[in-house]
N, C-alpha and C positions, 0 to 999 in steps of 0.2 A: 664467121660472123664478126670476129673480133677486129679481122681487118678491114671488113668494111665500114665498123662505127668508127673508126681511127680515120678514115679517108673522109667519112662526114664531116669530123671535124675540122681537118684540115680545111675547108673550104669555106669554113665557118670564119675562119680565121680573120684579121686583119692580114691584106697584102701591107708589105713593108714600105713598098713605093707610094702607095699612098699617104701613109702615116709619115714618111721622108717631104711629100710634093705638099703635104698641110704643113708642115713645119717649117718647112722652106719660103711659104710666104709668108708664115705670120714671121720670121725673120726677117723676111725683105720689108715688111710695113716697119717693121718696129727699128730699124736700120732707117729708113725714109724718115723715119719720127725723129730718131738720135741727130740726123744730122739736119733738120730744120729748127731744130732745139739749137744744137750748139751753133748754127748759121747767127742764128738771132742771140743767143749771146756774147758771144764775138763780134759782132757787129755795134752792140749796147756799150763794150768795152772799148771803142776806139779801134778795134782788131778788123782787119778784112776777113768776110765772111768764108772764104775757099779754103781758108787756112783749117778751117774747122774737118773737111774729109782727108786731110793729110795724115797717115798715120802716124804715131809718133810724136808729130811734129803737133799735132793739137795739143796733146795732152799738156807737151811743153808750153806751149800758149794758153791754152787753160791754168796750169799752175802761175804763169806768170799774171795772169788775170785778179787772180787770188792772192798774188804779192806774197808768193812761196819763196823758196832760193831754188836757183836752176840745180847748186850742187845738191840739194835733197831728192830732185830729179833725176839728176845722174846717179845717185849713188842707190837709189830704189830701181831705176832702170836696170842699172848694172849688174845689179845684187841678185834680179829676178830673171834676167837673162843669163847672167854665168856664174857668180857667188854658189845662190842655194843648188842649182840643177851638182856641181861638183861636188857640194858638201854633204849633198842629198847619197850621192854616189859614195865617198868615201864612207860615211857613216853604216854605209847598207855592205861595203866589202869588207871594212871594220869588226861588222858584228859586234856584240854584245859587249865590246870591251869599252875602259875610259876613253879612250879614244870618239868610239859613236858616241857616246853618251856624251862627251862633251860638245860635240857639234850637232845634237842635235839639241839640247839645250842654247847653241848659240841661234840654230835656225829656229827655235821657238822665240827666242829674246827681238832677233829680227823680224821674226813675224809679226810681235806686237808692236815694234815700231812704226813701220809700216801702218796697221791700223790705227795707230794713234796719228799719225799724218795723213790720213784720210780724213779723218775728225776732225783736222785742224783744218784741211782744204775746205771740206764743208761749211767748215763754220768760218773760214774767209771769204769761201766764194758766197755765201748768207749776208755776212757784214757788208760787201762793198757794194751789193744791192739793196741794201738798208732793210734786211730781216733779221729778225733774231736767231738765238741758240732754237729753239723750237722748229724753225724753219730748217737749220744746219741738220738736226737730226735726223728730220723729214728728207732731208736731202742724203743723207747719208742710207737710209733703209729704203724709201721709197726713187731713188735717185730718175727713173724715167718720168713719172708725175711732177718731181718738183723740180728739174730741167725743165719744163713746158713752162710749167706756172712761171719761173725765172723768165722766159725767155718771150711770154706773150704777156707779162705783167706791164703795168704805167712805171715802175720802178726803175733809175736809172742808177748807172754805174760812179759808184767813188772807188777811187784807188785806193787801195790799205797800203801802206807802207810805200 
């Protein structure tokens, strides 16, 4: 009897494929959303709008929107493609010694930089649309809502810096 209530339930179940083929669209909408947001911000910015589904190469365009420096993009790009993945490694074959504990105190120190230049993108890519630190924040936690709003607002683009 036991294996038959077991068989019940299995049937009861979510299939996986399904739960996979719902997520997969609500990604493809919200990827559709991402890049008609950044089409129209980039385009508000003096930028051609194509530039915005290029990997990589948006972001750098976006920070340059926000009147970042490209080397705080290289060195966040770099830092998250090979710096931490390595240091992450050494620290973990390291083990418990000063050694791990010193690098991984360094990847906490980089980690909060990083965050703290995100808060700064925000609240540049806020300014040069003429919103406030209120909006920056909103942009920094809710960032798909306040990408739209940026991007179908009357609000036009000044350069910072």
């Amino acid at each position: 009897m036991n294996g038959m209530s077991s068989l019940s339930n299995m049937t009861s179940m979510p299939n996986i494929m399904d739960i996979f083929q719902q997520n997969l669209g609500m990604s493809f909408i919200l990827l559709v959303i991402f890049i008609i947001a950044y089409w129209r911000i980039f385009e508000k910015a003096g930028e051609a709008g194509w530039k915005s589904i290029i990997p990589i190469y948006n972001v750098y365009i976006l920070w340059k929107i926000a009147g970042l420096s490209f080397w705080k993009f290289f060195l966040i790009s770099f830092a998250f493609g090979f710096i931490i993945p390595i240091l992450s490694g050494v620290a973990i074959s390291s083990g418990s010694g000063i050694l791990g504990i010193l690098i991984t105190i360094l990847s906490i120190a980089f980690f909060i930089y990083v965050i703290v230049t995100a808060c700064k993108l925000c609240k540049n890519l806020s300014n040069s649309f003429g919103y406030g630190t209120g909006f920056a924040i909103g942009l920094f936690f809710l960032m798909p809502i306040f990408l739209l709003i940026l991007a179908f607002s009357s609000n036009t683009y000044n350069k910072i810096g």
